[in-house]
Biopython code that builds the backbone (N, CA, C, O; Angstrom):
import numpy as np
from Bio.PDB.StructureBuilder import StructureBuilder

atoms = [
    (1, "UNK", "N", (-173.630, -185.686, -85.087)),
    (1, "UNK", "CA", (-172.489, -186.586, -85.157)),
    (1, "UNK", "C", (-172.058, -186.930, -83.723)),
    (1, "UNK", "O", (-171.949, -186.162, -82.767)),
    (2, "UNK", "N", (-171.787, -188.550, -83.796)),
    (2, "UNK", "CA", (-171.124, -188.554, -82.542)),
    (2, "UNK", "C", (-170.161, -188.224, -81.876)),
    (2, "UNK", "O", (-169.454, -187.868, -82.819)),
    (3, "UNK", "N", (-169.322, -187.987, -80.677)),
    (3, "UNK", "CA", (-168.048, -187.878, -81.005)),
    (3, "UNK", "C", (-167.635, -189.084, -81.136)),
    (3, "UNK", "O", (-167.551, -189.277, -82.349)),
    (4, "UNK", "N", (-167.441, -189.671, -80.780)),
    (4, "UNK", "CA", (-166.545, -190.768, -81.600)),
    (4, "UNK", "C", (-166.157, -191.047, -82.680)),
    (4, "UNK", "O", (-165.114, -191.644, -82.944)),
    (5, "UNK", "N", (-167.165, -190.538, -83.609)),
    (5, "UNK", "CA", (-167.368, -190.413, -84.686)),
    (5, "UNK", "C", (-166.264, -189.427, -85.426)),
    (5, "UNK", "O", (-165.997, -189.625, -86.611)),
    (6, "UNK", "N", (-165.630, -188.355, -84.684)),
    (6, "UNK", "CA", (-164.851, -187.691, -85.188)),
    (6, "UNK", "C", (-163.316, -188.557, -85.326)),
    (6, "UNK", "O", (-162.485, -188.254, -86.181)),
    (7, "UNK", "N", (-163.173, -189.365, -84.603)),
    (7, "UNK", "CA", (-161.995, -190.360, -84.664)),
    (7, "UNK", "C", (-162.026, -191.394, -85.364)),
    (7, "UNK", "O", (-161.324, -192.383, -85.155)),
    (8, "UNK", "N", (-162.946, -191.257, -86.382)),
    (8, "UNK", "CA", (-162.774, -192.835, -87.563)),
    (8, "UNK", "C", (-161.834, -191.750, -88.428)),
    (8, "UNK", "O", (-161.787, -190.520, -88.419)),
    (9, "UNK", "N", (-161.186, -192.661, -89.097)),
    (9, "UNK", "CA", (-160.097, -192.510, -90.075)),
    (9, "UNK", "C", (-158.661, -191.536, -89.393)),
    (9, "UNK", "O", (-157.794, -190.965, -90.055)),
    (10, "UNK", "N", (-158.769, -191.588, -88.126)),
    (10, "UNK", "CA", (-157.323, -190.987, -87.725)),
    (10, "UNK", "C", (-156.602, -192.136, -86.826)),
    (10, "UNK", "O", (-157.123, -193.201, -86.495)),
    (11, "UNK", "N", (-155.140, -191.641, -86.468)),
    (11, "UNK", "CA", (-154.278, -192.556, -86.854)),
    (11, "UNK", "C", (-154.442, -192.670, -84.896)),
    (11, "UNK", "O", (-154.857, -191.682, -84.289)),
    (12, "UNK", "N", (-154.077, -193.902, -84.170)),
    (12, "UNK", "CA", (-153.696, -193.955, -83.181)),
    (12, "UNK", "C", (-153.444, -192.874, -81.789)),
    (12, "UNK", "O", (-153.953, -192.654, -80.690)),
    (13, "UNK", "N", (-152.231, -192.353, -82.706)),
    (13, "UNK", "CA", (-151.636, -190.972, -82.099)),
    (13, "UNK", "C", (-152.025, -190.129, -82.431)),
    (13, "UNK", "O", (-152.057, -189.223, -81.598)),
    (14, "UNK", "N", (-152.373, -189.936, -83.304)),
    (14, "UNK", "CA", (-153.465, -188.702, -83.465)),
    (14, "UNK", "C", (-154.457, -188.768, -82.558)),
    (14, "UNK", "O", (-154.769, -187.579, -82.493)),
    (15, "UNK", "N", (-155.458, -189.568, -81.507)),
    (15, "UNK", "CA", (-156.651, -189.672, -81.198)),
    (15, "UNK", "C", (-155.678, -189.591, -79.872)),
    (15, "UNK", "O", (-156.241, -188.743, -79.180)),
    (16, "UNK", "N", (-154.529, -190.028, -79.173)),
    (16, "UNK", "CA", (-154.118, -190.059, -78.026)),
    (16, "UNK", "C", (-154.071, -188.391, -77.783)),
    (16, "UNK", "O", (-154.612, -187.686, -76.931)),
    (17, "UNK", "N", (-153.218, -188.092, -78.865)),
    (17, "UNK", "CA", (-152.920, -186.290, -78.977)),
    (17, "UNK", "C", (-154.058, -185.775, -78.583)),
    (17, "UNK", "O", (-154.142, -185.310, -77.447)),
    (18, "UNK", "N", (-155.207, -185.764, -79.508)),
    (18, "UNK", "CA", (-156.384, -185.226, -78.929)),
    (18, "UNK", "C", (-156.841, -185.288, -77.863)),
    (18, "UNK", "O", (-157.128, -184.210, -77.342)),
    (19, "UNK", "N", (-157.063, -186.361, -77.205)),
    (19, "UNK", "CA", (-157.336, -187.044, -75.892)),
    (19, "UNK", "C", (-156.416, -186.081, -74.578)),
    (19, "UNK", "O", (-156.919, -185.382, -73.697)),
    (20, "UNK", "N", (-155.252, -186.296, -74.786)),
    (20, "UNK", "CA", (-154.578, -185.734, -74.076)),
    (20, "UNK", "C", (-154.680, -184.204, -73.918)),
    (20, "UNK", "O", (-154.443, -183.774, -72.789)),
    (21, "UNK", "N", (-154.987, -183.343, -74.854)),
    (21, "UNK", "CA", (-155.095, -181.641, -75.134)),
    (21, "UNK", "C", (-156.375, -181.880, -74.139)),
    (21, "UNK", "O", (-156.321, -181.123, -73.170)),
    (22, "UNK", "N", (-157.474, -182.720, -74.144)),
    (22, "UNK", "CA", (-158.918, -182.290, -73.637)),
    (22, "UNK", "C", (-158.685, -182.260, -72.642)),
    (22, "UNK", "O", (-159.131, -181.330, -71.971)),
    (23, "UNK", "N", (-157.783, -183.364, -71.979)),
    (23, "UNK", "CA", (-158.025, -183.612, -70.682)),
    (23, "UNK", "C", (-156.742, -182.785, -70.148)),
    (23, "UNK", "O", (-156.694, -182.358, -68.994)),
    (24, "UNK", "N", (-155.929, -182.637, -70.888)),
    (24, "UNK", "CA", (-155.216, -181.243, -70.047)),
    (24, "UNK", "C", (-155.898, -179.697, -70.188)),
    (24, "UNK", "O", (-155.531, -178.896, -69.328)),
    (25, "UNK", "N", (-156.575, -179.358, -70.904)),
    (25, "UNK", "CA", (-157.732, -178.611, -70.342)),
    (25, "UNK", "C", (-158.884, -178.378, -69.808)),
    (25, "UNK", "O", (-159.457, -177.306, -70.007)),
    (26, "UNK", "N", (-159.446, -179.422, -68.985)),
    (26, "UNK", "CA", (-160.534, -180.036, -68.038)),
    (26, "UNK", "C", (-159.650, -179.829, -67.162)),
    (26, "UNK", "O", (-160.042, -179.289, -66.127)),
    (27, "UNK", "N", (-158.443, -180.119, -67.258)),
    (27, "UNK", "CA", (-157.360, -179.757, -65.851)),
    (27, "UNK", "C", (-157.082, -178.648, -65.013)),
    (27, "UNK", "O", (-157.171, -178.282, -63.841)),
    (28, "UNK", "N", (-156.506, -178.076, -66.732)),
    (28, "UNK", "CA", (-156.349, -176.840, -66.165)),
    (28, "UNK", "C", (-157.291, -175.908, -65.423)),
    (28, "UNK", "O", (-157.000, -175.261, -64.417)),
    (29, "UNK", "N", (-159.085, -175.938, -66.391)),
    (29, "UNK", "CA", (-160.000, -175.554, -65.731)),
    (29, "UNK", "C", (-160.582, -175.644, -64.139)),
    (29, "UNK", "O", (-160.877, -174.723, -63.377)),
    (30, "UNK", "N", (-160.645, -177.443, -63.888)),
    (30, "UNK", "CA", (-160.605, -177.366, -62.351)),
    (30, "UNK", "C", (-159.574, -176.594, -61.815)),
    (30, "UNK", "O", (-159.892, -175.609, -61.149)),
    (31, "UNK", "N", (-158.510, -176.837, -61.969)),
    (31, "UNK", "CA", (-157.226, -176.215, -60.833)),
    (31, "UNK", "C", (-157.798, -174.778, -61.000)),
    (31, "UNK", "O", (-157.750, -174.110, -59.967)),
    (32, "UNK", "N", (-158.310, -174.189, -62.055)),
    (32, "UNK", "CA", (-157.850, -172.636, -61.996)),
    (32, "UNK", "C", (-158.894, -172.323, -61.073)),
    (32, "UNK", "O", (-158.798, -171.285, -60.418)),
    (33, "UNK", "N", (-160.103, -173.249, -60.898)),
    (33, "UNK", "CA", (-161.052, -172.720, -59.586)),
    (33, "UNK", "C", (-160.918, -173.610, -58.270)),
    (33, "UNK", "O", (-161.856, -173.811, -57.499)),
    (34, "UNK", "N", (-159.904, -174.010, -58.148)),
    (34, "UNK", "CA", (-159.113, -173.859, -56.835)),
    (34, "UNK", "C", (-158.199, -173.318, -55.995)),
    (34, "UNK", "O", (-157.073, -173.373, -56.489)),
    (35, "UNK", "N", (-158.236, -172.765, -54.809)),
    (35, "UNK", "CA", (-157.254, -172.116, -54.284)),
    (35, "UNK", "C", (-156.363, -172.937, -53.936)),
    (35, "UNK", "O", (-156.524, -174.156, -53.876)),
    (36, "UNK", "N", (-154.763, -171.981, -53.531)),
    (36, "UNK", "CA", (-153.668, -172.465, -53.487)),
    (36, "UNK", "C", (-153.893, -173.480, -52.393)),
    (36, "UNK", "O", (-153.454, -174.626, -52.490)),
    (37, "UNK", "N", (-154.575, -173.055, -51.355)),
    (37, "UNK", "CA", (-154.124, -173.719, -50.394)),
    (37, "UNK", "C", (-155.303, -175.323, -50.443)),
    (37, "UNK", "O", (-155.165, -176.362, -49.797)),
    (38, "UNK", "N", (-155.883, -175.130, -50.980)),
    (38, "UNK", "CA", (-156.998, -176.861, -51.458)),
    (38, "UNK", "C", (-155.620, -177.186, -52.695)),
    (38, "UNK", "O", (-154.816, -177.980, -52.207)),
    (39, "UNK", "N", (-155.378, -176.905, -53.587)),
    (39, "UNK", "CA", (-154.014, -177.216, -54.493)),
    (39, "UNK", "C", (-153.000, -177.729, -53.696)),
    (39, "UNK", "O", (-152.757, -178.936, -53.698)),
    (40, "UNK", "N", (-152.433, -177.003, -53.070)),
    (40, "UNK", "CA", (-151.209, -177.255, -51.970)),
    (40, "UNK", "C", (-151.941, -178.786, -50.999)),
    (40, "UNK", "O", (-151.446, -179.913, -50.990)),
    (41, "UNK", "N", (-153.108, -178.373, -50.329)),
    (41, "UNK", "CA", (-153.371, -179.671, -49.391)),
    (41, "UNK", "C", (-153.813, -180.873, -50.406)),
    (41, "UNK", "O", (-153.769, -181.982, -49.874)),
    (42, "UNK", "N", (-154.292, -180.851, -51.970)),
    (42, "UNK", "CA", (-154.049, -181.871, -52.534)),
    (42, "UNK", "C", (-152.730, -182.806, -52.841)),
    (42, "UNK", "O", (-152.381, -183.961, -52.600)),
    (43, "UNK", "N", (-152.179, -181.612, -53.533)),
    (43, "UNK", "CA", (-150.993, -182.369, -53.879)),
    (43, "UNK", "C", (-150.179, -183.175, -52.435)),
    (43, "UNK", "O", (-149.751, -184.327, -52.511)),
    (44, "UNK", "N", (-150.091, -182.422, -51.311)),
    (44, "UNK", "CA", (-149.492, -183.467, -50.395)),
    (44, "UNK", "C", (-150.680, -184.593, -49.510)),
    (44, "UNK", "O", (-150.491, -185.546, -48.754)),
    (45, "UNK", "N", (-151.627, -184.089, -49.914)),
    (45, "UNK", "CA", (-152.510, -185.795, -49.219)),
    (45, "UNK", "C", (-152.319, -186.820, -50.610)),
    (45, "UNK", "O", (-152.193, -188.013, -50.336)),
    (46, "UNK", "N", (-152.296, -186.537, -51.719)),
    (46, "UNK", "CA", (-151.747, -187.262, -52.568)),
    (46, "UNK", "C", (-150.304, -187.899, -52.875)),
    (46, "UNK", "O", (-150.059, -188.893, -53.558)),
    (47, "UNK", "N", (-149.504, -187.141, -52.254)),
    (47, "UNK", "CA", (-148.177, -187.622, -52.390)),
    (47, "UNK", "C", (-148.151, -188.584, -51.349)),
    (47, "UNK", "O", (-148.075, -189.742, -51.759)),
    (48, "UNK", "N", (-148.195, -188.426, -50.037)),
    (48, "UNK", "CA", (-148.290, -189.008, -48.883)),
    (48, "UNK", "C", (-148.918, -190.045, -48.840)),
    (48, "UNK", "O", (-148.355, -191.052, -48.410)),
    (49, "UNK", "N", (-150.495, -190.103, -49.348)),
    (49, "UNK", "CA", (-150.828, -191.752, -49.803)),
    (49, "UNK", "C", (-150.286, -192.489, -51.337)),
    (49, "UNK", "O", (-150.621, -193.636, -51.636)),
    (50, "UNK", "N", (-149.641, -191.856, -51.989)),
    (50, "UNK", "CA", (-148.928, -192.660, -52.658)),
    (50, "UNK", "C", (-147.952, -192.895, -52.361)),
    (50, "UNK", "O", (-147.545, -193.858, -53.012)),
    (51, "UNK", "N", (-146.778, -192.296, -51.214)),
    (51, "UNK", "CA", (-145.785, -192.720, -50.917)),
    (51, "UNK", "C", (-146.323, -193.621, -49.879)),
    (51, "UNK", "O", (-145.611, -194.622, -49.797)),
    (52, "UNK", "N", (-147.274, -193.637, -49.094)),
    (52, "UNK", "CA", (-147.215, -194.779, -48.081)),
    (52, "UNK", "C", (-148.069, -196.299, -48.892)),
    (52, "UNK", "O", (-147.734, -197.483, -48.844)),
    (53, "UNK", "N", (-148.857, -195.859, -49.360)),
    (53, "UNK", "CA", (-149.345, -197.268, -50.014)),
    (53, "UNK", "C", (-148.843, -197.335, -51.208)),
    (53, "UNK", "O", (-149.394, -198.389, -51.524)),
    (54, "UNK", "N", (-148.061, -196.969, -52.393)),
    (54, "UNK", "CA", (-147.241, -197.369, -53.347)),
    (54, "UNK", "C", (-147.950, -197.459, -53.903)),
    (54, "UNK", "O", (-147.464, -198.287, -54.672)),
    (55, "UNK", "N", (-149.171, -197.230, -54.367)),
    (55, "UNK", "CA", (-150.108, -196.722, -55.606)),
    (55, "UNK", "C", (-150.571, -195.203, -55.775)),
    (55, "UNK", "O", (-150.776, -194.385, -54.878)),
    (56, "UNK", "N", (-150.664, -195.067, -56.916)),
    (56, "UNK", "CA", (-152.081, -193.828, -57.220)),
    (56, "UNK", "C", (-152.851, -193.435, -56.722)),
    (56, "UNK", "O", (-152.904, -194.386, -55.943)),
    (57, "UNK", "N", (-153.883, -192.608, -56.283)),
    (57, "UNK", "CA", (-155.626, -192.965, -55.738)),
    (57, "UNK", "C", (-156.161, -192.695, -56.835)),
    (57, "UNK", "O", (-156.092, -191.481, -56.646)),
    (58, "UNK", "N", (-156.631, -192.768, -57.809)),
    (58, "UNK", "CA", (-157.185, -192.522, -58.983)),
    (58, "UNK", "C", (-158.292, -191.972, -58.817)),
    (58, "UNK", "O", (-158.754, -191.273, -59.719)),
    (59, "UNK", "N", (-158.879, -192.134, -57.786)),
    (59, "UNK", "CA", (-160.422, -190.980, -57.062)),
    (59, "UNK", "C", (-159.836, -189.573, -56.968)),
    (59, "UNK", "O", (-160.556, -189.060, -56.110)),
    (60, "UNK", "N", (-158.911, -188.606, -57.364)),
    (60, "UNK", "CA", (-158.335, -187.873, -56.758)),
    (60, "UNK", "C", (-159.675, -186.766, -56.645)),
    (60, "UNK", "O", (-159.820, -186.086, -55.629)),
    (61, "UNK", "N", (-160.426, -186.695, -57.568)),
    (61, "UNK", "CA", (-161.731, -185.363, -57.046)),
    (61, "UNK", "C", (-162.790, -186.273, -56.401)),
    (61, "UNK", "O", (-163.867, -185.719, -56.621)),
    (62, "UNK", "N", (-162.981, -187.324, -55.759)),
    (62, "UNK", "CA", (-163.650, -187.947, -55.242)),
    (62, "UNK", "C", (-163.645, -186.997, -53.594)),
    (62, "UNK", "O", (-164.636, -186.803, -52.890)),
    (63, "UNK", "N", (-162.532, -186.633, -53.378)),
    (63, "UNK", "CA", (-161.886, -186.611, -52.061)),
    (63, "UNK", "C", (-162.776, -184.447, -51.492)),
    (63, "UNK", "O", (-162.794, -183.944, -50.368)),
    (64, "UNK", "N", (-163.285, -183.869, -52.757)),
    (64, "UNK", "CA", (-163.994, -182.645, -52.304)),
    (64, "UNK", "C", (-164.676, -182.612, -52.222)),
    (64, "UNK", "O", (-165.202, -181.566, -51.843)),
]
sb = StructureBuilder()
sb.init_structure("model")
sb.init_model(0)
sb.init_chain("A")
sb.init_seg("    ")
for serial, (resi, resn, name, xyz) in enumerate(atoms, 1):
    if name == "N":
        sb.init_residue(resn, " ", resi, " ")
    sb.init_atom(name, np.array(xyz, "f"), 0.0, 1.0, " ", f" {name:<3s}", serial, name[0])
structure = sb.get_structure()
């Protein structure tokens, strides 16, 4: 079966819900094999180019 296939006959929000659980645990997994201090120097090279250029970087694991 495909996956996709598991999302015929569910509702919208139901498939966002799902969506969202996966990818907050793909999350959690990277972060937990990073140290504080690659964590810490992400989050502020990320804040810092979004506060100076007023977007996102959406590459954010592009950058290791």
């Amino acid at each position: 079966m495909a996956a996709c296939q598991q999302f015929l006959g569910k509702h919208e929000n139901e498939i966002m819900e799902i969506s969202r659980e996966t990818l907050e645990g793909h999350q959690r997994a990277i972060m937990g094999n990073m140290t504080v201090e690659v964590l810490f120097g992400s989050f502020i090279w990320h804040a810092s180019y979004s506060f100076v250029t007023g977007r996102f970087p959406w590459n954010v694991f592009e950058t290791y």
